[in-house]
N, C-alpha and C positions, 0 to 999 in steps of 0.2 A: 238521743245517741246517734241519731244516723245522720246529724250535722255535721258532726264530728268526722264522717268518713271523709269524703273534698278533702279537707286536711290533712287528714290521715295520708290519703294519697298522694293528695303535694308532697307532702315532707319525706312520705318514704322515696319517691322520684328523688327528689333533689341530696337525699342520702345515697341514694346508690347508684345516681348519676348526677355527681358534684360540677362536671365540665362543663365548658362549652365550646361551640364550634366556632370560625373567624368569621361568621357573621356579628357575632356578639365582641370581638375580640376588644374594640374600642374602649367600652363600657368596662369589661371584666378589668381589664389593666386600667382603666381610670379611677376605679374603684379602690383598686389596690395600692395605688399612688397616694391617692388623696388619702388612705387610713394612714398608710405607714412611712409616707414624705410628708403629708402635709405641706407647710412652707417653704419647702424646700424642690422647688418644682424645676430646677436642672434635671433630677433626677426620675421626673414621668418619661411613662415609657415612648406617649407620643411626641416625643424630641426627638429620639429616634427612629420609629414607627407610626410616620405622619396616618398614613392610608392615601386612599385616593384624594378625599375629601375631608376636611374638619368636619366633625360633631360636637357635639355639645356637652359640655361639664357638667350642668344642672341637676341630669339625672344622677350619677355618679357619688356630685358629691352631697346631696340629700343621703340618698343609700349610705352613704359612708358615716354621714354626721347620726343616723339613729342604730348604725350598728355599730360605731366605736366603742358604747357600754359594754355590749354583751361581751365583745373582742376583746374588751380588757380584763373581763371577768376570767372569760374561757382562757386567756394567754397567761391566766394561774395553774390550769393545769395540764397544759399542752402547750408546747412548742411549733403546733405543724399551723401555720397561716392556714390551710386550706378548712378548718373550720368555721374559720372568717365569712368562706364564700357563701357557707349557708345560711350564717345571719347576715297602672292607678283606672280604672275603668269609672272614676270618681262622677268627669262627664255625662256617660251615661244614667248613668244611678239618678244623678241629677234632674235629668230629662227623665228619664222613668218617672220623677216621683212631682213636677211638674216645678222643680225649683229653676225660675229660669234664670235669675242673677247668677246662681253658684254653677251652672250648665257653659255661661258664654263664659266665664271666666275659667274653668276648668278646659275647656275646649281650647281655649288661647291659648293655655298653656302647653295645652298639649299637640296644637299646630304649630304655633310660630316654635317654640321650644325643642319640639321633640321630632315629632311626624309630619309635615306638613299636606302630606296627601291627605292626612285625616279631616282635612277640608273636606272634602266629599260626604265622607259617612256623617259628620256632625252636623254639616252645615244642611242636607238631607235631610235629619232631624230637626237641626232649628225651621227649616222651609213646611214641614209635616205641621210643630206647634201655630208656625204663624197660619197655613191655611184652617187649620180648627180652632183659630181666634185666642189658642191659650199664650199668647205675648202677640204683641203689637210692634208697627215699625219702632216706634218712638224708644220704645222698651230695650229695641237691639240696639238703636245707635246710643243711647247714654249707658249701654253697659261695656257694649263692644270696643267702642275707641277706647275709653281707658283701660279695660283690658288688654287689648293691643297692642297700645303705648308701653303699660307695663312690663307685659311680659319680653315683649321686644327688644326693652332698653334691657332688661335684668340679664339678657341670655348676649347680648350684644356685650354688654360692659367685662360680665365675668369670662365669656369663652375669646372676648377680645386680649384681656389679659393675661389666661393660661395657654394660649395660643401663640403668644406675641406681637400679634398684629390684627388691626381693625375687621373683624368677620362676623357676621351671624349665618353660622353654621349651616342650619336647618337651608334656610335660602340656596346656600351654595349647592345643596346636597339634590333642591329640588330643580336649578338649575343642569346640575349635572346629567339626573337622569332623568328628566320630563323633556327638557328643551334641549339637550343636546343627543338624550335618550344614549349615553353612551354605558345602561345598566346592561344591555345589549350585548359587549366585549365579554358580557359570562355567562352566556349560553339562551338559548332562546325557548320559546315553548309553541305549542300551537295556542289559539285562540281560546278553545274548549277547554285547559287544561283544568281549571280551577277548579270548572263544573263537573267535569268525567273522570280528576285522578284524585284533586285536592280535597272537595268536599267529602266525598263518598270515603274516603282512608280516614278525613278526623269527627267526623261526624258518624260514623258506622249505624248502627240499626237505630241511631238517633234520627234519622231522617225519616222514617213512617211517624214518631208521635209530630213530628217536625209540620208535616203534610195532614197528618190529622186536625191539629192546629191549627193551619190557615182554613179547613174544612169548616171547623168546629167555629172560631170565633174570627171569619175575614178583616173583620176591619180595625179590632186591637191588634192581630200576628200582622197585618198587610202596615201597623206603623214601626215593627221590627225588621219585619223582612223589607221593605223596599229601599231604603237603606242602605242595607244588607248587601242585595242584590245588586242598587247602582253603580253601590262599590266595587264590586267583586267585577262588573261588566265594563268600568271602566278603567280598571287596574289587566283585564283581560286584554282590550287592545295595545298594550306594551308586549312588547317580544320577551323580555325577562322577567320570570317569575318566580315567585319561590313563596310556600307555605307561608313565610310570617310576616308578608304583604299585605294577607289578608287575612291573618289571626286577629283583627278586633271583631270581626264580625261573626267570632263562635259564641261568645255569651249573647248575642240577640239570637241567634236562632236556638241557642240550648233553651234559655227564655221560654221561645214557641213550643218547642218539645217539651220543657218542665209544665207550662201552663196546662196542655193536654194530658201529660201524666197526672197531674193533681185532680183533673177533672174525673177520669180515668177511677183514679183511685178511691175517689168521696163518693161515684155510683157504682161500683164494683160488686154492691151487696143487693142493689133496686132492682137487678133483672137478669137475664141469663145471656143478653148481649154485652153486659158490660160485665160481668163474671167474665165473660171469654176477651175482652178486651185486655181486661185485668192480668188474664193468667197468659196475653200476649207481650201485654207491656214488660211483665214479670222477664220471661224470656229475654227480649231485648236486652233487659238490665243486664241479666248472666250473660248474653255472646260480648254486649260491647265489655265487660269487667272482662270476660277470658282472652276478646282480641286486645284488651290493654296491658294486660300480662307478658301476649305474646308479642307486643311491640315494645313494652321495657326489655322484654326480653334481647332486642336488637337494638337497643339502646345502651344496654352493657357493653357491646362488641363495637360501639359507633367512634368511642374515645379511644382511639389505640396512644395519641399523641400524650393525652395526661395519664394513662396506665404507666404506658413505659419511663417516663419520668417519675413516676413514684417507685417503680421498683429500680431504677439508679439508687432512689435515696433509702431504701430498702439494702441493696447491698451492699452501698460503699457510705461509711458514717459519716457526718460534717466534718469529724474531727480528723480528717484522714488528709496526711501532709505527706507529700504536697497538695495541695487542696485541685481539687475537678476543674477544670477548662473544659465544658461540654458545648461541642456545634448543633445546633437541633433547626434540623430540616427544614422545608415549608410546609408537607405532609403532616408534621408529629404540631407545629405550629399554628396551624386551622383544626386539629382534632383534640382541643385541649389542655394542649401548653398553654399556662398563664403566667401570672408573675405571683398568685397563690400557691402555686405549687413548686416556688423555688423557695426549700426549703434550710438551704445553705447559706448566710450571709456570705461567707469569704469563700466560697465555689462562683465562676465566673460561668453565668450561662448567654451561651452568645447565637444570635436566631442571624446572621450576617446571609443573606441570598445568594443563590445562584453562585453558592463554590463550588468547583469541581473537584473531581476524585484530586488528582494531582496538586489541587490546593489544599487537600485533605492529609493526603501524602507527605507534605512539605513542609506543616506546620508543626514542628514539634510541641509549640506550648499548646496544642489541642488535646488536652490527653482522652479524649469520648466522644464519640458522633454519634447522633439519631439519623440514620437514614431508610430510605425506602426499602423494601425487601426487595434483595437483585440477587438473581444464582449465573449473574456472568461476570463477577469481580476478578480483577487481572490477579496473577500469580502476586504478586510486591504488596498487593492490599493484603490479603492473609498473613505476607511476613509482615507486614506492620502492624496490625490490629486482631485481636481477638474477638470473639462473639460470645457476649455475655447474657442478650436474652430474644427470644423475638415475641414482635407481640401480636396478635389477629383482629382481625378487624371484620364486621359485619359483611358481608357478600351475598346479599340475598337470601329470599325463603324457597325452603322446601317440603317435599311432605316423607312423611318416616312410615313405617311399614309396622303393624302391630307385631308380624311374625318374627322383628328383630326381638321382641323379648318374650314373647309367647310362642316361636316357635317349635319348640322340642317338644308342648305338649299339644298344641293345634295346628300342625305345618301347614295345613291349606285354608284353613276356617278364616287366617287374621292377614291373606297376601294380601290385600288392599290397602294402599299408600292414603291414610287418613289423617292422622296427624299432624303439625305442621312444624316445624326444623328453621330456625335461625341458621343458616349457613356460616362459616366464617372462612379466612384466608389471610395468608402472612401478611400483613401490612408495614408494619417497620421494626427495624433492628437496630438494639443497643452495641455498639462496639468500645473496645478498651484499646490501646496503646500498650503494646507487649513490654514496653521497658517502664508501665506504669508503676510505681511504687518502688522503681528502684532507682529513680530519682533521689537526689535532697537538696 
């Protein structure tokens, strides 16, 4: 039964936060194209919304081709796409379990295709098998080049034709920001971040069994962790960082920590150090389950972009003629607007940049705007538009006071701020067109 929990937890995430952020924004809208254009690829959304850089199809439209079943099942009894959204660490598993054929070709696929910095951490790996003798030179180069060749050609031919022109992706993307390093243009970090903010926030009191484990068994955790760590240390010397840089390197270390809980747990009963190990690990378990609680908690309030687009389609029906013209921000745009949650075939949702008020003002066929929360709006925006909802958005944590609800019978016993508080703050607003619906 307690397998079952992992899952458990994925899936309630991904039910009660369906969104994602314009990190992902590529993939989500590739996905959505390739289910419900298919061959009709005028109609992706990256024709419009290149990005900085091409990515790659591959991912997307795998994803797409094993959940078209379910999506046709489910579109019997729901109409909302965004059920869609809910229906590979394959490499590693591979190298875990000492398969090296399915390891290089897994790896290829997942550098030259997808990641290409994952060069580092795999190839780490492959460097670790050949110095303890489990594959040989000869081993790598007749499995490597055809791998290579492969996967190479496969992501070149198809992102060269939904692209329209000769690219592989991944290249351009490591050209972009390795050698021109221009991931830079979106904010920098110190050196240390990964080590002092990143690890310590996704990793939580998993890092004592983590440390226990290179304690306990150095030289199997030392072929996880060092990996791990070259990664993480040469992803540090870039100026731009961000958590899912270095997201493959959390199942090696949970790895280290699970291998020491298990150990943990099979001597728990042999002696009264490992009884108190036991009923420490125990702990751990409940803080990091409570602080996961309390970071979906700030993961409700993270999405203001696709809340508020669902409650547009929440109060005004598809069936509602004249049909919606809605402008939606770059704010509402990176926090969860997709093309899953446009839920209106003949409502026209338009993400067009950097209009201003006055071009907001001017356009009559716009009948609804998503914009940012602003309390300096000129007199002539109120006569033109109404305000239909606002929506909050995450703004830090705090701590709450027990005497807010136990005060009246302990006023002085509970004044200490213990608790901890998701913060929120207005983040964007749905507006309407006063002469909406009296159109025809």
């Amino acid at each position: 039964m307690l397998y079952l929990v992992p899952a458990i937890l994925v899936s309630l995430y991904a039910v009660l936060c369906p969104y994602t952020k314009v990190e992902e924004s590529f993939n989500i809208q590739a996905i959505h194209d390739a289910i419900y254009h298919a061959h009709n690829i005028t109609n992706y959304d990256h024709h419009e919304f290149p990005g900085v850089v091409p990515r790659t199809f591959i991912g997307p439209i795998i994803v797409s081709a094993i959940s078209s079943p379910f999506i046709f099942i489910f579109s019997y009894f729901t109409t909302s796409k965004l059920v869609s959204q809910y229906i590979v660490l394959l490499a590693l598993s591979s190298w875990l379990r000492n398969k090296n054929e399915s390891f290089i070709w897994f790896s290829a696929a997942a550098i030259i295709i997808f990641r290409f910095e994952l060069c580092i951490l795999l190839g780490t790996c492959l460097v670790i098998s050949l110095i303890n003798g489990k594959i040989n030179i000869k081993e790598i180069l007749l499995t490597s080049i055809p791998a290579a060749v492969v996967t190479l050609g496969l992501t070149v031919l198809v992102d060269s034709y939904l692209w329209g022109h000769w690219v592989w992706p991944e290249g351009q993307v490591m050209w972009y920001n390795v050698f021109l390093n221009k991931s830079s243009n979106w904010g920098t970090s110190p050196f240390h971040w990964y080590f002092t903010s990143v690890l310590p926030r996704s990793l939580l009191t998993s890092i004592l069994p983590v440390m226990y484990g290179v304690w306990l068994k150095p030289g199997r955790s030392s072929s996880l962790l060092i990996p791990s760590l070259a990664f993480i240390l040469v992803f540090s010397k870039l100026p731009h960082k961000e958590l899912r840089f270095i997201i493959y390197t959390f199942p090696m270390l949970n790895a280290v920590a699970a291998s020491a809980l298990a150990h943990i747990y099979n001597r728990s009963t042999s002696s009264k150090r490992f009884s108190l190990l036991g009923l420490i690990s125990l702990a751990c378990l409940v803080l990091n389950l409570m602080f996961s609680i309390i970071l979906l908690s700030a993961s409700l309030h993270n999405y203001p972009g696709g809340e508020i687009l669902k409650e547009l389609h929440e109060k005004i029906p598809c069936s509602q003629s004249p049909p919606v013209n809605l402008h939606i921000c770059n704010l509402a745009a990176q926090t969860g607007v997709s093309r899953f949650g446009e839920q209106c075939p003949h409502w026209r949702y338009n993400k067009t940049e950097n209009l201003m008020l006055t071009d907001l003002l001017h356009a009559p066929h716009i009948t609804h705007t998503i914009m940012e929360y602003n309390t300096q709006l000129p007199t002539l925006w109120y006569d033109t538009y109404k305000k239909l909802t606002t929506v909050d958005s995450y703004a830090g944590f705090g701590l709450i006071k027990l005497n807010q609800y136990f005060g009246p019978v302990f006023p002085n016993f509970f004044n200490l701020p213990v608790l901890p508080n998701v913060k929120t703050a207005p983040a964007l607003v749905l507006w309407q067109r006063r002469d909406f619906g009296n159109q025809s």
